[in-house]
C-alpha positions as CSV (number, residue, x, y, z in Angstrom):
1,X,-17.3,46.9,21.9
2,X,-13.2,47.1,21.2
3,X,-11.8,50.6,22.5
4,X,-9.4,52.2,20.3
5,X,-6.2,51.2,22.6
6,X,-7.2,47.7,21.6
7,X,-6.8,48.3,17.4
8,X,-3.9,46.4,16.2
9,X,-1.8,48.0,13.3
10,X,-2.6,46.3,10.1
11,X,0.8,47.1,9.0
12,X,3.1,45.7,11.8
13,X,0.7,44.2,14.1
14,X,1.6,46.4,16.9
15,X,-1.1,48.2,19.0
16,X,-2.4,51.9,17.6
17,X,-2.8,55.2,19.6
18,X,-5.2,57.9,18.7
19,X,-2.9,60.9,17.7
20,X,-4.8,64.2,19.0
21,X,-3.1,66.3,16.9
22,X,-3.4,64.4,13.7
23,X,-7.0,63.2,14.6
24,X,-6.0,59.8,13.2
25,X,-4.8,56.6,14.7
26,X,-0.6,56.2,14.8
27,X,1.0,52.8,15.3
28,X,4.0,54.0,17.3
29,X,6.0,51.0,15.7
30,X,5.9,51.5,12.3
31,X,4.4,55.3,12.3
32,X,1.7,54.8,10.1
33,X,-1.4,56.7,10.4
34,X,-5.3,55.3,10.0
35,X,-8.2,56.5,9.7
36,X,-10.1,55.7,12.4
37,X,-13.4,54.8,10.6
38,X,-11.4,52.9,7.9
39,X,-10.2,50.7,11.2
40,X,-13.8,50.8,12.5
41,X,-15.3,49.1,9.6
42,X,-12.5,46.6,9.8
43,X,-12.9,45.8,12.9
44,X,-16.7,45.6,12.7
45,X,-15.9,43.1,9.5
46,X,-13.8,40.7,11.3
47,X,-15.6,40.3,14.5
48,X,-18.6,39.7,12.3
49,X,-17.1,37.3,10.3
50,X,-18.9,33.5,11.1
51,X,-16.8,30.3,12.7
52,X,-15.7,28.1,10.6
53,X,-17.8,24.5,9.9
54,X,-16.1,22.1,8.3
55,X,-17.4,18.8,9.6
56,X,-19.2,16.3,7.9
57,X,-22.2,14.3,9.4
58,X,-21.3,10.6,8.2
59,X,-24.2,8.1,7.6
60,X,-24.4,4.3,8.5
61,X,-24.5,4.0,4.7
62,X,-26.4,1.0,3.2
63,X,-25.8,-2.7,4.6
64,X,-25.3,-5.8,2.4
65,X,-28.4,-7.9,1.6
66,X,-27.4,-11.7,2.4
67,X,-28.4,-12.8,-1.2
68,X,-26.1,-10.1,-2.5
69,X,-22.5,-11.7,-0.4
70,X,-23.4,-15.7,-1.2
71,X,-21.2,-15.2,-4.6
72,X,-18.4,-13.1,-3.2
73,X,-15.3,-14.6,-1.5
74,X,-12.3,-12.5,0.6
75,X,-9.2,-13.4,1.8
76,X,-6.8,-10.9,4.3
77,X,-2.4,-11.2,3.0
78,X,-1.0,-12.8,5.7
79,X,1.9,-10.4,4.7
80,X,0.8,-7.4,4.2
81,X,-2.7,-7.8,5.8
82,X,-4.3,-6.5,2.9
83,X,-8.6,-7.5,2.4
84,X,-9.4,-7.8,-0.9
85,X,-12.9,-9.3,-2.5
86,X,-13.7,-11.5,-5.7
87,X,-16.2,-13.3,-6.8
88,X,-16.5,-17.2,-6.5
89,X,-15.0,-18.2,-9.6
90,X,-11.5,-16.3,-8.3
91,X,-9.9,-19.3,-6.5
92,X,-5.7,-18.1,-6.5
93,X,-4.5,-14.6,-7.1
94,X,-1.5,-12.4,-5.6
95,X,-2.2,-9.6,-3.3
96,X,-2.2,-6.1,-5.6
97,X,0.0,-4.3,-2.7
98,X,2.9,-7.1,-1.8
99,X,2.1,-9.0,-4.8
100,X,2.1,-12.7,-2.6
101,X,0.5,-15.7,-3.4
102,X,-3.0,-15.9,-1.9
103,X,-5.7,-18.3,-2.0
104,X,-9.4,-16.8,-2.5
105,X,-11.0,-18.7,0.9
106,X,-13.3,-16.7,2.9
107,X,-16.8,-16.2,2.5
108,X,-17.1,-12.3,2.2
109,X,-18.9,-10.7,5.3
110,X,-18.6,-6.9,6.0
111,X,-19.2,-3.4,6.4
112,X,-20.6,-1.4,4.0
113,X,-22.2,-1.7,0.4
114,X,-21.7,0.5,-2.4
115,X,-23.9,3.4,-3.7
116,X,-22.5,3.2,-7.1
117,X,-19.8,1.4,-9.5
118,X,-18.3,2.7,-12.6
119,X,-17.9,-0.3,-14.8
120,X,-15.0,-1.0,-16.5
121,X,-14.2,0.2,-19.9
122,X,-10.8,-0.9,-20.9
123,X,-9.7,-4.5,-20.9
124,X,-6.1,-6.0,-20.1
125,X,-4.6,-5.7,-23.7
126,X,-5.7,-1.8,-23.0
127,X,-3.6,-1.5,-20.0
128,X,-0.6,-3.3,-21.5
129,X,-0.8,-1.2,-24.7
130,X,-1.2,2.5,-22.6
131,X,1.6,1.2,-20.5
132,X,4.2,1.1,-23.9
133,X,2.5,4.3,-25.2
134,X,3.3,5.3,-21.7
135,X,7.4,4.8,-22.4
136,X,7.5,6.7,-25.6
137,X,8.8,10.1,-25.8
138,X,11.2,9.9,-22.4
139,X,14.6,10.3,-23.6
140,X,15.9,10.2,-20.1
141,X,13.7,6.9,-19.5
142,X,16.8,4.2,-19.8
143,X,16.5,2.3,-22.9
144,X,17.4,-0.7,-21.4
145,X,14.3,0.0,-19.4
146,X,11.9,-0.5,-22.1
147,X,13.8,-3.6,-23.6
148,X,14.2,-5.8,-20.7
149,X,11.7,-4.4,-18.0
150,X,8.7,-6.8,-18.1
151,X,5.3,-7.1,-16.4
152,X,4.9,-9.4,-13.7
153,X,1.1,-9.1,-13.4
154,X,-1.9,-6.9,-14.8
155,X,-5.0,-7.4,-12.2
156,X,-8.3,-5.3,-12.9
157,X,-9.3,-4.0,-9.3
158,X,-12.7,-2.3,-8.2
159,X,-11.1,0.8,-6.0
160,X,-13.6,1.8,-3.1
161,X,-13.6,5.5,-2.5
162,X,-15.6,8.1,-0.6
163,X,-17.3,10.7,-2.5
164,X,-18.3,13.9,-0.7
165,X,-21.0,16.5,-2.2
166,X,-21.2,19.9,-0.3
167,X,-22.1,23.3,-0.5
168,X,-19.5,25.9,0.9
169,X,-20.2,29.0,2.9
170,X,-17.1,31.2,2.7
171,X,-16.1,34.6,4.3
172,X,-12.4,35.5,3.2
173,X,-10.1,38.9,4.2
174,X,-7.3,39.3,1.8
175,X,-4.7,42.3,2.1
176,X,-3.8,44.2,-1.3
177,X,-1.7,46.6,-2.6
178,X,-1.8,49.2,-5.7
179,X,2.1,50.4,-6.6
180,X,2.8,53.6,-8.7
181,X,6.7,54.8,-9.1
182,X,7.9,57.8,-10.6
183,X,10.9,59.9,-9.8
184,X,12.1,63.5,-10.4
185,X,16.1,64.9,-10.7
186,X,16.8,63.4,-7.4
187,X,15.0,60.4,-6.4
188,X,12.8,57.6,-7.3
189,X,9.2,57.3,-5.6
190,X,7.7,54.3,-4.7
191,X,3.7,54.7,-3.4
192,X,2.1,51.9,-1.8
193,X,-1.2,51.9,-1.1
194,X,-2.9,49.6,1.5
195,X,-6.7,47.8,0.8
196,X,-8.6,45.2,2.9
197,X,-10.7,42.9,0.8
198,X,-13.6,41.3,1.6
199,X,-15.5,38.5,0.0
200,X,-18.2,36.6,1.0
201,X,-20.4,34.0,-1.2
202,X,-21.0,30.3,-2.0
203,X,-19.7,27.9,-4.0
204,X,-21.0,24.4,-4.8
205,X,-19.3,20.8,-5.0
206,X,-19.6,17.5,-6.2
207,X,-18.4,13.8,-6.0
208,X,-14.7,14.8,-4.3
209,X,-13.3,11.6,-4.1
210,X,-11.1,10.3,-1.4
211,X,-9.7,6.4,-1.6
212,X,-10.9,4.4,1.3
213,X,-8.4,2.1,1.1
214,X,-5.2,2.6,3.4
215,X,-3.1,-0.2,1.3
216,X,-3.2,2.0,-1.8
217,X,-1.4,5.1,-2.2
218,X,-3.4,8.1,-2.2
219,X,-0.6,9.7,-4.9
220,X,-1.2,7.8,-6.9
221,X,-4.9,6.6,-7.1
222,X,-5.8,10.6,-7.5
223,X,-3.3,11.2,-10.3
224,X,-5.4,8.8,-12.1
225,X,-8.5,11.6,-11.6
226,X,-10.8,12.6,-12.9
227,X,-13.6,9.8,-13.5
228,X,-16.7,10.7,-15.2
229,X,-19.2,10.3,-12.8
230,X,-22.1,10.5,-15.1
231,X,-21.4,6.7,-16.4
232,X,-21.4,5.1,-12.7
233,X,-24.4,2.9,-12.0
234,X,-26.3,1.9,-9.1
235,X,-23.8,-0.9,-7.4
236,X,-24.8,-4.6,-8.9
237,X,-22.4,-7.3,-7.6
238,X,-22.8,-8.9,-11.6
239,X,-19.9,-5.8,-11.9
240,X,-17.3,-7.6,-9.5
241,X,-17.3,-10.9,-12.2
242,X,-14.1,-11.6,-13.1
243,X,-12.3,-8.5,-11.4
244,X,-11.3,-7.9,-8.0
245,X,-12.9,-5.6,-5.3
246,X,-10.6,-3.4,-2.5
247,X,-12.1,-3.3,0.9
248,X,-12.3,0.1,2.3
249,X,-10.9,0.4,5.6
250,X,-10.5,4.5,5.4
251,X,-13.9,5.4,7.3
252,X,-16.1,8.1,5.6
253,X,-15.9,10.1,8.8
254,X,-11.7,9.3,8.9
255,X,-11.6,10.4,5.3
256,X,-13.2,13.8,5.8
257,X,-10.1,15.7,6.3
258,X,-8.7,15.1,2.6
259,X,-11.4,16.3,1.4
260,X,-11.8,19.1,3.5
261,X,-8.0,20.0,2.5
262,X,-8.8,19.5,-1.2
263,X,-12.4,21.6,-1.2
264,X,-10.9,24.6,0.4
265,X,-8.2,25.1,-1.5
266,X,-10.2,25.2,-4.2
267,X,-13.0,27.4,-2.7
268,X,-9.7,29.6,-1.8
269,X,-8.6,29.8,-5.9
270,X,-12.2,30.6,-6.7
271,X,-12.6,33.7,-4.6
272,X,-9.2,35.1,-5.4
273,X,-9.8,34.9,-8.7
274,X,-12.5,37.7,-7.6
275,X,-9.9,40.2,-6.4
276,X,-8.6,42.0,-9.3
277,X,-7.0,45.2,-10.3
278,X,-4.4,45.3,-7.6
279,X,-0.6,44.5,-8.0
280,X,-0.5,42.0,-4.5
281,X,-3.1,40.1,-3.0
282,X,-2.4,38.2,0.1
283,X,-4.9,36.2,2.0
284,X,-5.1,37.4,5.6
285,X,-8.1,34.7,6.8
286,X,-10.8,32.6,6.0
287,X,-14.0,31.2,7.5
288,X,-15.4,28.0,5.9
289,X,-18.5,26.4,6.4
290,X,-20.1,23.3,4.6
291,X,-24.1,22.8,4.0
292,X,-25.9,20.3,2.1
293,X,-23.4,17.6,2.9
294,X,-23.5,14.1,1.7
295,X,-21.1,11.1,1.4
296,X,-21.9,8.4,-1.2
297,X,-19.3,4.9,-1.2
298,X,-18.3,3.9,-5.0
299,X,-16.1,2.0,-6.8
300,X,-13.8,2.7,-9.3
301,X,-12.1,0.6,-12.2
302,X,-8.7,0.1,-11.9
303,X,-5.6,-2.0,-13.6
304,X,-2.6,-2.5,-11.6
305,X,0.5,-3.3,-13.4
306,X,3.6,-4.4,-11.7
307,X,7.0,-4.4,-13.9
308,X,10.3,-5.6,-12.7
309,X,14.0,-4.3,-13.7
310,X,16.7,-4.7,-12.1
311,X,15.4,-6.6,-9.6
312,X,13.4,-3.5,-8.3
313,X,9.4,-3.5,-8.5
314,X,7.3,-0.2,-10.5
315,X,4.2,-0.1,-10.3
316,X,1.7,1.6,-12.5
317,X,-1.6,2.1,-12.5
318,X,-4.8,2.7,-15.5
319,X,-8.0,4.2,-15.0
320,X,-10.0,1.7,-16.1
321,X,-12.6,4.0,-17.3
322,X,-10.8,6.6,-19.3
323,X,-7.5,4.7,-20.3
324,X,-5.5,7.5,-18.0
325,X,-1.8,5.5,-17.5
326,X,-0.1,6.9,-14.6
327,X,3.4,5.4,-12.9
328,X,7.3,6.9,-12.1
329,X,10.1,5.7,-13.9
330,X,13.9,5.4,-13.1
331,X,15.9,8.4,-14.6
332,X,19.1,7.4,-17.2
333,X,21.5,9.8,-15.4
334,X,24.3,9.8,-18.1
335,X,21.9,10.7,-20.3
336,X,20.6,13.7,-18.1
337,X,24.1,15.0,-17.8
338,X,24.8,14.2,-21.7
339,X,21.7,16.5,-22.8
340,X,22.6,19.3,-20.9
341,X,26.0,19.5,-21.8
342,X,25.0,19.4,-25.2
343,X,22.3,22.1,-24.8
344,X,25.0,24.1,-23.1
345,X,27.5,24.1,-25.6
346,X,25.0,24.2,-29.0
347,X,23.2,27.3,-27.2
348,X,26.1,29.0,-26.2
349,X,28.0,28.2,-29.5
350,X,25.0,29.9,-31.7
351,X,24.8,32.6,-29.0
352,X,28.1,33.6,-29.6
353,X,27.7,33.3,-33.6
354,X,25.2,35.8,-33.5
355,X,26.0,38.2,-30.0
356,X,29.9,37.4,-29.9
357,X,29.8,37.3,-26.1
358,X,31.1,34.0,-24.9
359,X,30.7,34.0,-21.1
360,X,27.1,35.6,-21.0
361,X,25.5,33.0,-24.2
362,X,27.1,30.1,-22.0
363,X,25.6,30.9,-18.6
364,X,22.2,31.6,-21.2
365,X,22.4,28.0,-22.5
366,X,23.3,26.5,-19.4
367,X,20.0,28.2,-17.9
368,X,18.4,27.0,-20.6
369,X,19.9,23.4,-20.3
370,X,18.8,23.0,-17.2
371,X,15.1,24.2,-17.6
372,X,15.1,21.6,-20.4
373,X,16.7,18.7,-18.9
374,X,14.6,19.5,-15.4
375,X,11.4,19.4,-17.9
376,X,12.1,16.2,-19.0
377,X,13.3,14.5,-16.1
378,X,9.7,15.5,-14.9
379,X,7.7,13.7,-17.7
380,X,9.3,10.5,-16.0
381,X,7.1,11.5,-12.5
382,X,2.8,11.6,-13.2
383,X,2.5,10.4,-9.6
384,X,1.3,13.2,-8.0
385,X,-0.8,14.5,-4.7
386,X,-3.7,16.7,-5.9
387,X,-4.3,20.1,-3.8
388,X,-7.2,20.9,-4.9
389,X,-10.3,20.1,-6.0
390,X,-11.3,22.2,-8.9
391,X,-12.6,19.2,-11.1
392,X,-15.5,18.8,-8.8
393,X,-16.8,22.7,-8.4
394,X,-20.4,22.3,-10.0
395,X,-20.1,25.1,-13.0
396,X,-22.2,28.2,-12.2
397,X,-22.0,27.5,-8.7
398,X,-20.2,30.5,-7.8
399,X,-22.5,33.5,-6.3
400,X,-20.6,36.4,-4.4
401,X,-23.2,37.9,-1.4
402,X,-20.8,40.4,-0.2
403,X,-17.9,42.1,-1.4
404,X,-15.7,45.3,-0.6
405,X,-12.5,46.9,-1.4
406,X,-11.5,49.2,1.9
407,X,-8.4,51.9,1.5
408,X,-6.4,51.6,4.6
409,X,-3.5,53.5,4.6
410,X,-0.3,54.6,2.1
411,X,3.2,54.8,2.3
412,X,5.3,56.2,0.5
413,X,10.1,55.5,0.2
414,X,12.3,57.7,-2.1
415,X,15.7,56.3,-3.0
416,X,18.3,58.6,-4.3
417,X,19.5,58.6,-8.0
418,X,23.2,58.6,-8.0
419,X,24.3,61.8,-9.9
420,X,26.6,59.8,-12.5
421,X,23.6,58.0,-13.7
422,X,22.1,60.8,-14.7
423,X,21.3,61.9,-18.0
């Protein structure tokens, strides 16, 4: 068991003294005084706390059946060396990452076969149309970028992706604070006072999908999330007719740690949202541990679209399931600067109208100008990296075993009130 010379000082870190005269422990860095059961139970918490577990145990998965690979056909991009699969009737495509000429030659052979398939829903004349509806209402989307910025190619691809179901173990320490001010004729009070939280429970989730395929970026094939999982079937190769299919060549095992990143920031958000009632909440550590685990391999429906303007290449991409169009665009830069000039000088001029204070109302509009012009500069990005995984948390799932709210210790600062500010 720890001695009391070995407490460390919640506030500063440093090492504590017991005080003989206060009968309390005294960091002799910071001065701040404990209790010394408060720091007991703390101590006795933490040490107690179990080791993380975050590793998945990855199955061989299911292998092909010989009958199933006599239709399909795969070629490797001699550029890009990208392995794609379609079925015998696709004899020429282009690769759907370096968009070369390929020739469909092969007879597929390989790895793993899927658990399940989400068919597709949407159909070519779908992706074009989400892709227009996907232009409207950018004004800083150049105009000449919807005029003359045409589509090179629309392929329907079969994404592979890993999907991870787990149950979640979680111990996690948070520091908190309460604040109350006041002041008298002098001075104004400030009173901090100091919690440790603990919380300790499960949580449950499901299907956390993670793209297998290194060729694709991961940006973008999770801004195209969430699927509905509920209308994938058991994998049929009859589904790969007239698409294409993405080889996976992200492991289940080497695609763990996205996951992993994805489920506990989410298990993180769900047991801060515990901790309540306090005006700062910090968390000081977590433990993690998965149960239940299980990796299924599916594939998901996707249209790629590849546009070209001014001689550079976008690419955009459809979920092929819910009609979700995702894709950056270029930004019209005269017109970014032309909107917030205008929002700077039509706020500031009715500011003025009404509040006759010139200098202030234009600083206000430009503020506002920019929060605008930023705003819509943004609608022209939907590519993004997801952090978390709260889509997948299986509703209900979250049971608290333990939980505790521990005062620690107070402080207390006083800053004068000058005497012309008096009333």
């Amino acid at each position: 068991m720890a001695t009391l010379l070995e407490y460390k000082c919640p506030a500063c870190g440093g090492a504590l003294n017991f005080d003989s005269d206060l009968q309390k422990m005294k960091c002799p860095y910071c001065d701040t005084e404990f209790e010394v059961e408060a720091l007991k139970s703390l101590d006795e918490e933490l040490k107690n706390t179990p080791q993380e577990d975050m590793s998945w145990d990855c199955e061989n998965g299911t292998q092909w059946d010989a009958s199933e690979t006599e239709g399909l056909r795969s070629y490797v991009c001699e550029s890009c060396g990208g392995e794609v699969i379609g079925d015998a009737t696709t004899a020429a495509t282009t690769c759907p990452y370096c968009d070369n000429p390929v020739v469909m030659k092969g007879q597929f052979a390989g790895d793993l076969r899927p658990d399940l398939v989400i068919p597709f829903q949407k159909d070519k004349d779908d992706a074009k149309a989400a892709l227009t509806k996907h232009y409207s209402g950018k004004p800083l989307l150049p105009k000449i970028f919807k005029k003359e910025n045409r589509i090179e190619e629309v392929k329907g691809m079969y994404v592979p992706f890993w999907l991870y179901d787990a149950g979640v173990e979680a111990d996690i320490n948070y520091r908190a604070t309460r604040v109350r001010m006041w002041s008298d004729s002098k001075y104004r009070y400030t009173q901090t006072k100091h919690y440790s939280v603990h919380r300790a429970g499960t949580l449950g989730f499901a299907s956390v999908p993670v793209d297998g395929s290194s060729k694709m970026p991961d940006d973008l094939m999770e801004s195209l999330e969430p699927y509905d999982l509920s209308q994938a079937q058991d994998f049929q190769t009859a589904y790969l007719a007239g698409y294409l299919a993405d080889k996976y060549d992200v492991s289940s095992q080497d695609g763990a740690p996205r996951a992993n990143d994805r489920i506990r920031q989410s298990t993180e958000d769900e047991f801060r949202s515990t901790v309540q009632g306090y005006d700062s909440v910090r968390q000081d550590n977590a433990s993690i541990r998965l149960t239940d685990r299980k990796v299924q391999y599916a594939l998901y429906p996707v249209w790629m679209l590849t546009t070209l303007y001014k001689g550079e290449r976008f690419t955009f991409a459809m979920n092929g399931q819910t009609g979700k169009m995702v894709g950056n665009m270029p930004v019209n830069w005269l017109a970014f600067w032309m909107w917030l000039l205008g929002l700077t000088l039509a706020i500031g001029a009715i500011g003025t109208l009404i509040f006759g204070e010139l200098l202030i109302c234009g600083i206000v509009g430009l503020v506002i100008g920019l929060i605008v012009v930023f705003i819509m500069k943004g609608q022209l990005k939907s590519v993004r990296k997801q952090s978390a995984a709260a889509n997948y948390v299986l509703e209900g799932s979250l049971q608290m075993h333990s939980s505790s709210d521990r005062y620690l210790y107070q402080n207390t600062t006083r800053v004068e009130i000058p005497q012309n500010n008096q009333k």
